[in-house]
C-alpha positions in Angstrom: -37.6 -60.3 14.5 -35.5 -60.0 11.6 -36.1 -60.6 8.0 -36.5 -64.4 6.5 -34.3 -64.3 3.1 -33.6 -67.3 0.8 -30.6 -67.6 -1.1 -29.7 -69.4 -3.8 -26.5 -67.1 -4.8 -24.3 -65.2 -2.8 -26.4 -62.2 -3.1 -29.8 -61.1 -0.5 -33.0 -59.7 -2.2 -35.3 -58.4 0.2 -38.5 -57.0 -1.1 -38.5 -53.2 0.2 -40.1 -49.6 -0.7 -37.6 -47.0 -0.3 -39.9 -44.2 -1.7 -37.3 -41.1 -0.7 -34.6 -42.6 -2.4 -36.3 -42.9 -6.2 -36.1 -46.6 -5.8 -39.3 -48.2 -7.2 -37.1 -51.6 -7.5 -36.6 -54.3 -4.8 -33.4 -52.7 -2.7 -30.9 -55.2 -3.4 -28.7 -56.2 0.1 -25.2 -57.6 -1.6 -23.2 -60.4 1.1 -20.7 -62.3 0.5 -20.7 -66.2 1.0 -17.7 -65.7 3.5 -20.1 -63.3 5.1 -23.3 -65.3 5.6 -21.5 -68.4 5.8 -24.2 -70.1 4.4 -24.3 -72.5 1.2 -27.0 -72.2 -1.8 -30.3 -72.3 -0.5 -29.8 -71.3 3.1 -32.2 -69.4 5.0 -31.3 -66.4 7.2 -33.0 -65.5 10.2 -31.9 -62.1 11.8 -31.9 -61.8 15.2 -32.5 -59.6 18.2 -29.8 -58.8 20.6 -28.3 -56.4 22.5 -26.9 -54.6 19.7 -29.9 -53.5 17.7 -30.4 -50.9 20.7 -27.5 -49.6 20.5 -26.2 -49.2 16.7 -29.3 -47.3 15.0 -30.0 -46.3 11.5 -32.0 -43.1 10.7 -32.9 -42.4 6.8 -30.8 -43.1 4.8 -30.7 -39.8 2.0 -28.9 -41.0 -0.9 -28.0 -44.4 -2.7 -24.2 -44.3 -1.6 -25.9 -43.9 2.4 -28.3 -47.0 1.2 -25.2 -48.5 0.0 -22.9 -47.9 3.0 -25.8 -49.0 5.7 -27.2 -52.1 4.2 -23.9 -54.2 4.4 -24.9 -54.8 7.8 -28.3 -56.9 8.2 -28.9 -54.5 11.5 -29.9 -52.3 9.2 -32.8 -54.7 7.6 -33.8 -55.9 10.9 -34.6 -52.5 11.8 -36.1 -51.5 8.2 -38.2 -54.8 8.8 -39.3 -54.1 12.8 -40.3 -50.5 11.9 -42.6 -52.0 9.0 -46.1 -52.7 9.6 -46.2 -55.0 6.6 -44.0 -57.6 6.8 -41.8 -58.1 3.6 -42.1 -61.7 1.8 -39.6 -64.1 1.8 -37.3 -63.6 -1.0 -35.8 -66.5 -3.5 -33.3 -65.6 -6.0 -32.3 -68.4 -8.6 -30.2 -67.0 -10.9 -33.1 -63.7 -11.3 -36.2 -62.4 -9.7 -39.1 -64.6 -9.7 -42.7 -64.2 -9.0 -41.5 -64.4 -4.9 -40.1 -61.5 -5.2 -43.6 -59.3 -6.0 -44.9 -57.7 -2.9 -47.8 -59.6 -1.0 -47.0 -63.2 -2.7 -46.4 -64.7 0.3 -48.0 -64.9 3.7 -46.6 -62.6 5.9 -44.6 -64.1 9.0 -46.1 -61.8 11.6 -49.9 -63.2 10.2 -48.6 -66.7 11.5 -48.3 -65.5 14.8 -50.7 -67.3 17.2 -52.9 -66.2 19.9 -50.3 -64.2 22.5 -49.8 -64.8 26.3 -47.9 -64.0 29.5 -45.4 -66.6 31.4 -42.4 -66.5 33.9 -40.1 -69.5 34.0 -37.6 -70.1 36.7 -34.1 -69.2 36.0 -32.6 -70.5 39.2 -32.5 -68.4 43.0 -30.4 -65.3 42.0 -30.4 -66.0 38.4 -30.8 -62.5 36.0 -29.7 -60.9 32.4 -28.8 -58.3 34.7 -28.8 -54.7 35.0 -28.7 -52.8 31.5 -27.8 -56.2 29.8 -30.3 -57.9 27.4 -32.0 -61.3 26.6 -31.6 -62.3 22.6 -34.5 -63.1 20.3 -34.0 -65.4 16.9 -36.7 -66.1 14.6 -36.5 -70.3 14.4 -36.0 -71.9 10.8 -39.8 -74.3 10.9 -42.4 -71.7 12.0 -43.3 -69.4 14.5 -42.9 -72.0 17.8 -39.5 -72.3 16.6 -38.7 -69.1 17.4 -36.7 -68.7 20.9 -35.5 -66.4 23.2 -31.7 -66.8 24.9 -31.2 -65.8 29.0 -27.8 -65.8 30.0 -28.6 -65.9 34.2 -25.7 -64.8 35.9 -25.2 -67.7 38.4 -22.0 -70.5 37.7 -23.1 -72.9 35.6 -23.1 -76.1 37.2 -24.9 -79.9 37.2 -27.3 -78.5 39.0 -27.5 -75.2 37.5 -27.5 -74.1 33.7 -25.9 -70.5 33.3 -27.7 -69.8 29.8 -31.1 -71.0 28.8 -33.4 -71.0 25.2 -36.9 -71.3 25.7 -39.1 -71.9 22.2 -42.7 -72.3 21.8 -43.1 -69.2 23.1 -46.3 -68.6 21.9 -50.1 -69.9 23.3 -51.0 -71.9 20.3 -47.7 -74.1 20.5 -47.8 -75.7 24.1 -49.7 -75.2 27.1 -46.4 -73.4 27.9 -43.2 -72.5 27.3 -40.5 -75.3 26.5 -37.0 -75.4 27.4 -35.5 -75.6 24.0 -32.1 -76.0 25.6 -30.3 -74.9 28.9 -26.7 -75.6 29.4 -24.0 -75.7 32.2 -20.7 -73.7 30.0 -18.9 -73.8 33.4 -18.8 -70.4 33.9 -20.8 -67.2 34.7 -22.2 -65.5 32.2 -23.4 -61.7 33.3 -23.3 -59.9 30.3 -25.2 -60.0 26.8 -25.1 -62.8 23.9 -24.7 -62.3 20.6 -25.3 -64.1 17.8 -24.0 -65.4 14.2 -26.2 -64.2 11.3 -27.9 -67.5 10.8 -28.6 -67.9 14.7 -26.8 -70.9 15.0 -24.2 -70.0 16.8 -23.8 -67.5 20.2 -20.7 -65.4 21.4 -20.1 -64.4 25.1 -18.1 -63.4 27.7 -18.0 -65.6 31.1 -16.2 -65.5 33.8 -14.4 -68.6 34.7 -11.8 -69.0 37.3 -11.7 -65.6 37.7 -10.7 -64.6 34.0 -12.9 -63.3 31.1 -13.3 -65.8 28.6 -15.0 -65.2 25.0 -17.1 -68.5 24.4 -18.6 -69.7 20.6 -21.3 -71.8 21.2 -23.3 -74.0 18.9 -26.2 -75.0 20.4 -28.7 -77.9 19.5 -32.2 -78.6 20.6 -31.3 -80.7 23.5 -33.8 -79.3 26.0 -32.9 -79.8 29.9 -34.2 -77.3 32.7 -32.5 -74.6 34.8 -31.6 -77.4 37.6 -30.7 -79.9 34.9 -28.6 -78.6 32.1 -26.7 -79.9 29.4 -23.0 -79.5 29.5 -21.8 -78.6 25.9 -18.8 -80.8 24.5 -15.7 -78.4 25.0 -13.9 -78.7 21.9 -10.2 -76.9 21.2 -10.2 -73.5 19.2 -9.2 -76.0 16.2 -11.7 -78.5 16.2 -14.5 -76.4 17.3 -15.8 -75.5 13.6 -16.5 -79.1 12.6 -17.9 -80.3 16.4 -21.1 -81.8 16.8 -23.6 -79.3 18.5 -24.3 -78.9 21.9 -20.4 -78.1 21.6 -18.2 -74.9 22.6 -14.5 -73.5 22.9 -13.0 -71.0 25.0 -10.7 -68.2 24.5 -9.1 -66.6 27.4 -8.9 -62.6 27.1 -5.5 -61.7 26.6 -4.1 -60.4 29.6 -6.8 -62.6 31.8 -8.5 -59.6 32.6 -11.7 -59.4 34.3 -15.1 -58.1 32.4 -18.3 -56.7 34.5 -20.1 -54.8 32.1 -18.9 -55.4 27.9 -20.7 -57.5 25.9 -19.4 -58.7 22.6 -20.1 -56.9 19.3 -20.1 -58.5 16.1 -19.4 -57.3 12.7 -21.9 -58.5 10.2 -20.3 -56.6 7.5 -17.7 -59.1 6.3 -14.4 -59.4 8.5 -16.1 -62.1 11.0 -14.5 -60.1 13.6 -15.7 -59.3 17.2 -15.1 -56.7 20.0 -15.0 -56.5 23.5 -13.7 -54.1 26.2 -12.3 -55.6 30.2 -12.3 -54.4 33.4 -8.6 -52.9 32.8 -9.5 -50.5 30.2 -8.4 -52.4 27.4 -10.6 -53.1 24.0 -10.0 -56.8 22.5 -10.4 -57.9 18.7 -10.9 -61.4 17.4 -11.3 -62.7 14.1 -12.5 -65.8 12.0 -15.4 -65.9 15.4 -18.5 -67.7 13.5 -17.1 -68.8 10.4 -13.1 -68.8 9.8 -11.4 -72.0 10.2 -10.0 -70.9 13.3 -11.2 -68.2 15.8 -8.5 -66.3 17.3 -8.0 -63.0 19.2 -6.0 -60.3 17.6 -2.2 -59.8 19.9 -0.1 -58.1 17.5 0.6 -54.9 18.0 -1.8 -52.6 18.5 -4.3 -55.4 20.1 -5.4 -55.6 22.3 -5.5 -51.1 22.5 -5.7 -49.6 25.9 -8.4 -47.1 25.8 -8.1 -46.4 29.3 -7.9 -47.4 32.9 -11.3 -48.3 34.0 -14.2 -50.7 33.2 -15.0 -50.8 29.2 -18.6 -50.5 28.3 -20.0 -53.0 25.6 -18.1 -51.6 22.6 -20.2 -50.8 19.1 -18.4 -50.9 16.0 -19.7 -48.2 13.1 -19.1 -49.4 9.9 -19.3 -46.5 7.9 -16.2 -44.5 10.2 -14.7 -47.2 10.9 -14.4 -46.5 14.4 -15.5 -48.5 17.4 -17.0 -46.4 19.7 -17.3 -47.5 23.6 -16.7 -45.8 26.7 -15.2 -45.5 30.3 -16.9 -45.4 33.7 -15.4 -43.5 36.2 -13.8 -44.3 39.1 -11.9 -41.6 40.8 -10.3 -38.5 40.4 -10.2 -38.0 36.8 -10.1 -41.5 35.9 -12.5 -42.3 33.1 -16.0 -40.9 32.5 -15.1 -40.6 28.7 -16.2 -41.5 25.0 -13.5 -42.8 23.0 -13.2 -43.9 19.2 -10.6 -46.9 18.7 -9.8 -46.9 14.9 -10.7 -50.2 13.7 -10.1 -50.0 9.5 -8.4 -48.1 6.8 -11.9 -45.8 6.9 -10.7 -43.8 10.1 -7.1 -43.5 9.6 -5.0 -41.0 7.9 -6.2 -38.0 9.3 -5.5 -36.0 12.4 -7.7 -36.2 15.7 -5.9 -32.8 16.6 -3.2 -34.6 19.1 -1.8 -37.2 17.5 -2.0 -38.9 13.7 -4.8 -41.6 13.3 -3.6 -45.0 12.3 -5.4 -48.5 13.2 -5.6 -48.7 16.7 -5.3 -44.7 18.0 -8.1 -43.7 20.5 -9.5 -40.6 20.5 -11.1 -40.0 23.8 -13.4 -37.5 24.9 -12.5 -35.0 27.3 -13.8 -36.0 31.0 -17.6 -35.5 31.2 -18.5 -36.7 34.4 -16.6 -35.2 37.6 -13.7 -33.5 37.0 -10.7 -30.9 38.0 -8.8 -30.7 35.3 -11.4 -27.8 33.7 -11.2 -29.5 30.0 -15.0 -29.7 29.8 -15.8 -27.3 32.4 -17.2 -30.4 35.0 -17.6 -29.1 38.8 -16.8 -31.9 41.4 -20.3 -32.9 42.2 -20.2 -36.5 42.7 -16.1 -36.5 42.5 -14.7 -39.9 44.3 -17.8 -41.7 43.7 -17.8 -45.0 40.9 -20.4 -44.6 38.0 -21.3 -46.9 35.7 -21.6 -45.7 32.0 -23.7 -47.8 29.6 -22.7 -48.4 25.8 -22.9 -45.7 23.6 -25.7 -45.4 20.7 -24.2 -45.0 17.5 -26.5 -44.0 14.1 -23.9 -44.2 10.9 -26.4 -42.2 8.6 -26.6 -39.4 11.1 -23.0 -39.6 12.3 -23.7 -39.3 16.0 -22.8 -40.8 18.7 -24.3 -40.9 21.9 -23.5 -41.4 25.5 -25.3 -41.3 29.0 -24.0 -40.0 32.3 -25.3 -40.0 35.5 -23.3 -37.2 37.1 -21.4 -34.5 34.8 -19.5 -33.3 37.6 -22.1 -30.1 37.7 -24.7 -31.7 40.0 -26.8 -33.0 36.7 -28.0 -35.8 34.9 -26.7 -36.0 30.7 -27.0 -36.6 27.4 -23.9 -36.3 25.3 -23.7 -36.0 21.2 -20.6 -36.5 19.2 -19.5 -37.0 15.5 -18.6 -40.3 14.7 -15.7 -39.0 12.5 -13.0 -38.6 13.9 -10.5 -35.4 12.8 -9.4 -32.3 14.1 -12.7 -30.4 13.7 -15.3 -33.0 14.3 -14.9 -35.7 17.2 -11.3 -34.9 18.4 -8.9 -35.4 21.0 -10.5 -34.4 24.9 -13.7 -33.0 22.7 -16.7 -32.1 24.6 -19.5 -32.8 22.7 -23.3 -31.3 23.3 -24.6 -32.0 26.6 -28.1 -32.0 27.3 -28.9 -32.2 30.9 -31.6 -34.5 32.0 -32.7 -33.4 35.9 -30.0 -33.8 39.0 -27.2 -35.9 39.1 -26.6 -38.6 41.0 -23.8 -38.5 44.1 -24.2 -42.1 44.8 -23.1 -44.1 41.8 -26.7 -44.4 40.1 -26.0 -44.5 36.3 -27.8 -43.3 33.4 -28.7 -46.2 31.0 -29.3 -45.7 27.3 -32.3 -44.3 25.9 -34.3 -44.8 22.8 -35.4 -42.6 19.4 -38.9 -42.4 18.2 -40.3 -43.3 15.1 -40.2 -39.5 14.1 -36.8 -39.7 14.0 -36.2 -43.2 12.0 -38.5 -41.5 9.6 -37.5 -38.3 9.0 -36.1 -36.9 6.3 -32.8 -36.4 5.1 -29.8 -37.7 6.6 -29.8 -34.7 9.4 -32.7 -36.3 11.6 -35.4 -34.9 13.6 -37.6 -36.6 16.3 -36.4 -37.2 20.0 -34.8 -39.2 22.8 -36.5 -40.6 25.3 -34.2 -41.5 28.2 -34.5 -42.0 32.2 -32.8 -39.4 33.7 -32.3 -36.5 37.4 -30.3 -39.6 39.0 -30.4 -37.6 41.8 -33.6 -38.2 42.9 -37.2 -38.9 41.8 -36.4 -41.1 38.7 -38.0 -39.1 35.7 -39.0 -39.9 32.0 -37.2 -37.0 29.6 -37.9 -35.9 26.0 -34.5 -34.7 24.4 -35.1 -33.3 21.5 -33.5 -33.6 18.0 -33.9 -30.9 15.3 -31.5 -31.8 12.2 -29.4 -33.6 13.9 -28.8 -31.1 16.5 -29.6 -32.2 20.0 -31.5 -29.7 22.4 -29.3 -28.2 25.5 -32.0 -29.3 28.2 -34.8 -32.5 27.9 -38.2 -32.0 29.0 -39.5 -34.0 31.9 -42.0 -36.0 31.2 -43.1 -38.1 34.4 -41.8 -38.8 37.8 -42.1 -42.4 37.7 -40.1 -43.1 41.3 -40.9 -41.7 44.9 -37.1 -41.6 45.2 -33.6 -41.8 43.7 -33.2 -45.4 41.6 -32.1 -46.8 38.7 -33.9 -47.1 35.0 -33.6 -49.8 32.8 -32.3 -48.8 29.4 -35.6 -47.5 27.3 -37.2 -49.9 24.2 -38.9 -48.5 22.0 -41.6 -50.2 19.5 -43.6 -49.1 16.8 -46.4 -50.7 15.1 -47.6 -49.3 12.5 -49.9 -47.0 14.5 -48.8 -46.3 17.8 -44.9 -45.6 19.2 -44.7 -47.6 22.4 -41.4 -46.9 25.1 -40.9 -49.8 27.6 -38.5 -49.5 31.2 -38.5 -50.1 34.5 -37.1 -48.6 37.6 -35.6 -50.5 40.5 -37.2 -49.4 43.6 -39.5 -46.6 45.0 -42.1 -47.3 42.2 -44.1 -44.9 42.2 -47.9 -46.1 43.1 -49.3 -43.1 42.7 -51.5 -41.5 39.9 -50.8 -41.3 36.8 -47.9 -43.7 37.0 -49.7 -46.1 39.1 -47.4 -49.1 39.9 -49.1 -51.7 41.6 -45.8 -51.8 44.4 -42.9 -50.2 45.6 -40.1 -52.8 44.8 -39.6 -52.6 40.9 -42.1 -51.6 37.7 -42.3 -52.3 34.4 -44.3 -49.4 32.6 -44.6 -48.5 29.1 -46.0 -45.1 27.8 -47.7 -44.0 24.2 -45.3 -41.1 22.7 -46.4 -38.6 20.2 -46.1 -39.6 16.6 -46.7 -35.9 15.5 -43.8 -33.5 15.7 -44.7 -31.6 18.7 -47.4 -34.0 19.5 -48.8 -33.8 23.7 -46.5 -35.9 25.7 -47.8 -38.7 28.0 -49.7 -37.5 31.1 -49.5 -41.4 32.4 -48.7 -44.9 31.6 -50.8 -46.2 28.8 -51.5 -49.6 30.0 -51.0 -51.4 33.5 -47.7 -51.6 34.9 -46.3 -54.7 36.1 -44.5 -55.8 39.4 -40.7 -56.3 38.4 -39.1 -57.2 41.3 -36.1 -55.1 41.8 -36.4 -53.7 38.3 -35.7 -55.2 34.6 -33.1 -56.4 32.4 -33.2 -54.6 29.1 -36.4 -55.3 27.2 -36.2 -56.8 24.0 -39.2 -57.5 21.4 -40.0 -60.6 18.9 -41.8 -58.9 16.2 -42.3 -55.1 13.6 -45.7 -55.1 16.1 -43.8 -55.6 19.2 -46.5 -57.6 20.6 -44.4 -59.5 23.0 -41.5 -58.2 25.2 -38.6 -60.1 27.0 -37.0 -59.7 30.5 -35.4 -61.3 33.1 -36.3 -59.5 37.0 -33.7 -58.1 38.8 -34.4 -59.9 42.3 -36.3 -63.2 43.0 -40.0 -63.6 42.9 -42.9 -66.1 42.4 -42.5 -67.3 38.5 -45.8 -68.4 37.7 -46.2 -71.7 38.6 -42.6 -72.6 38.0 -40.9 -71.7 41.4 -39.5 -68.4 43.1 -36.4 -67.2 41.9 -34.9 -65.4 39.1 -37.6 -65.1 36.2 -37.2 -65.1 32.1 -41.0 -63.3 31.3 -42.6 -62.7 28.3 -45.4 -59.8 28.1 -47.9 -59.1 25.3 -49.7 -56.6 24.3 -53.3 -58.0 26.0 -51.3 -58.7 29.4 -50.5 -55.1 29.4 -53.9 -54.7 28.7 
């Protein structure tokens, strides 16, 4: 859940203690009209998508960090989640009023009604899918406005919708879940949304005909079901900013690639401008996407950039380098199985990445770090020959890391990898290792790491050279295990601790959420397969879990010795997990595989889970 701001001027006031900084004022967030696209008096609901797992903002330690970070409303999203008191909602008409003063309004979390579990119906086959991620937005007319987006995977069709909204999420709204809307956009949508800052707009990737295809959708409340969707008016790229909503446009990927695993990334910070990586290897720009007269992609030279030859991750864009950060899975040989950092703006260029001068559009790409001959980062062969997925990098812009997550590094193990997210000769240059920190076996049959999650110790440590740790799923090579990887000022540990077993054999992890509220620091994921039933993991089956653990808050604090509530049957695994609010007392998920959904039907399920289902 994101932040609830009022604005009356082309300037955000959000009502905020930033104790380390000296600030005893209400931190002042500066946007631009052309950057909220809103007009006076317009009210801005941040949302929760894919990207708020994966670009990350530790402290902040000085005004110009403050300054550099709070451009993009990530960063409040995340200031609000990991708040247990919810800020106010802020007016600004001309100067501070009495809004403004902390406590003088009710809290949006203390509207929050009564919380409860459901599963809806997707459609037979219908999923977010593996390491991809539902989207929450906070609605404009109370909490039961509030909806959650599924894309599911399956060609839209009359018969079949390929993204649906649900609202009244919440028990005291309806006696369940509505369809808010659910729409046929003719294509297959198997990646994650995103959204425009306001929320009323989406971006994604389909496929449709067999190309990838960046879609803008505006949606409307125009309800519908799963088997009975909506088709949205398809409008040309010219028209579409003025259409009437349900409406949508379509731009073909230049080169009409194909895209498994990127999902867009949008730039909050002012260009309007949006990335995404293909199956080819090739990283894609477009500009004026929610709020330009006319979206377009970026061809002139050097867009789209070739980063490499294999599949693209979901790219993330840091603001404060400059560079977008995304990487390669591997294939074969010594095809892919790299970091890279595409410069982007003026920020990253000038400088040398100690090969070749950096200039808008020069990729600096890791040396190989999963199986390798070549000797560049010392890899072994282990797993040589065999595809492997890598997930999106995290990227923290105070810190200046960057991280990525391998499932083989050519040595036989699982790993963690650090980099700087400056580019230059001494920092993150060209074929650059990185710090590895090896997390159990790895895999020899293609099972991928997916991204992990900080703790609260390190959103709220001090300094701009963090401390805390990195909990991640990890030894892809056989029992899937929970790991600790530690982070002392900023410098990641060589090895993580294992932490649990929570498979009888080798399977795939979701990515890990993490939630705190207030009190305790919650993780969240699921494995595939091989759950293990035993204690002190106890799933209740074999064929997918959904488990969450209590991590310490104190450095050096005991580690879990089990699951801290019930886990839950998740057939065939989980999506990622998203949550709605700072207390994380609901989470979001599509399954994997079909199952029962409730009362709705068997197939693929959209689920909610609170806090007293868990329970």
């Amino acid at each position: 859940m994101g932040r609830v701001c009022r604005f009356a001027q082309p300037v955000v006031f959000c009502v905020v203690s930033l104790p380390w900084l000296g600030l005893s004022i209400p931190a002042v967030l500066t946007l631009s009209s052309a950057l909220l696209g809103q007009t006076s008096q317009a009210v801005v609901h941040l949302p929760t998508d894919w990207s708020h797992h994966h670009l990350v903002f530790s402290k902040p330690a000085s005004p110009e960090q403050l300054r550099r970070v709070q451009q993009d409303p990530r960063y409040w999203q995340q200031l609000s989640r990991r708040s247990q008191a919810t800020l106010p909602e802020a007016e600004l008409d001309g100067a501070l009023t009495s809004e403004l003063q902390s406590g003088s309004k009710t809290s949006y979390a203390s509207k929050k009604h009564t919380k409860r579990d459901w599963s809806e119906d997707m459609g037979s086959g219908a999923t977010v899918g593996a390491g991809q991620y539902p989207g929450f937005q906070v609605g404009s007319s109370g909490s039961c406005s509030d909806f959650v987006v599924f894309n599911t995977s399956l060609l839209g069709a009359s018969g079949q919708a390929s993204i649906i909204a649900y609202n009244n999420v919440y028990s005291g709204c309806v006696t369940k879940p509505s369809v808010y809307w659910a729409y046929n956009t003719g294509g297959t949508i198997s990646t994650s949304v995103t959204f425009s800052a306001d929320g009323s707009q989406l971006a994604f990737v389909q496929d449709q005909g067999g190309v990838a295809t960046l879609v803008l959708l505006t949606w409307a409340s125009s309800g519908g079901s799963a088997t009975a969707p909506t088709t949205p008016t398809s409008e040309t790229i010219g028209s579409y900013r003025g259409c009437t909503a349900p409406c949508m446009t379509t731009i073909n990927l230049n080169g009409s690639p194909t895209d498994t695993y990127s999902a867009p990334f949008y730039d909050f910070s002012g260009s309007d401008t949006l990335y995404v990586g293909d199956d080819a290897g090739y990283l894609h720009q477009f500009t004026g996407v929610f709020e330009g007269t006319t979206p377009a992609e970026t061809t002139t030279a050097p867009w789209p950039v070739q980063v490499g030859e294999a599949k693209l991750s979901s790219p993330v864009y840091d603001p404060t380098s400059g560079n977008v950060f995304v990487t390669l899975s591997y294939t074969a040989g010594n095809n892919g199985g790299k970091l890279s950092a595409v410069c982007a703006a003026s920020t990253c260029a000038g400088v040398s990445n100690g090969h070749n001068p950096v200039t808008i559009g020069t990729v600096t790409s890791s040396g190989p770090l999963g199986p390798d001959t070549t000797g560049v980062c010392s890899n072994g062969t282990s797993g040589m020959g065999i595809a492997l997925r890598l997930d999106g990098p995290i990227v923290d812009p105070v810190a200046g890391m960057v991280y990525a997550f391998l499932g083989n590094d050519g040595n036989g193990n699982s790993a963690v990898y650090q980099f700087p997210t400056t580019v230059n000769s001494t920092e993150f240059s060209y074929q650059d290792c990185g710090t590895e920190s090896t997390i159990g076996g790895g895999s020899t049959t293609g099972v991928p790491v997916f991204a992990g999650s900080f703790d609260n110790l390190y959103f709220t440590s001090s300094g701009s050279s963090p401390s805390g740790n990195l909990y991640v799923c990890g030894n892809t090579a056989g029992d899937a295990t929970l790991y600790q990887v530690g982070i002392t000022t900023n410098t990641m540990a060589l090895s993580g601790t294992s932490v649990l077993a929570l498979s009888t054999a080798g399977t795939t992890c979701s990515p890990v959420t993490e939630v705190y509220d207030g009190t305790n620091d919650w993780i969240f994921l699921s494995v595939e397969s091989h759950s293990n039933q035993a204690s002190p993991v106890n799933c209740p089956t074999t064929t997918g879990c959904l488990m969450n653990f209590s991590v310490p808050t104190t450095s050096g604090g005991a580690l879990p010795t089990g699951t801290a509530v019930k886990p839950l049957w998740a057939s065939g695994g989980s999506s990622g997990i998203v949550a709605d609010t700072p207390a994380g007392s609901e989470i979001y998920y599509s399954g994997l595989k079909n199952r029962g959904c409730g009362t709705t039907g068997t197939g693929g399920c959209a689920v909610q889970v609170s806090e007293s289902g868990l329970n």
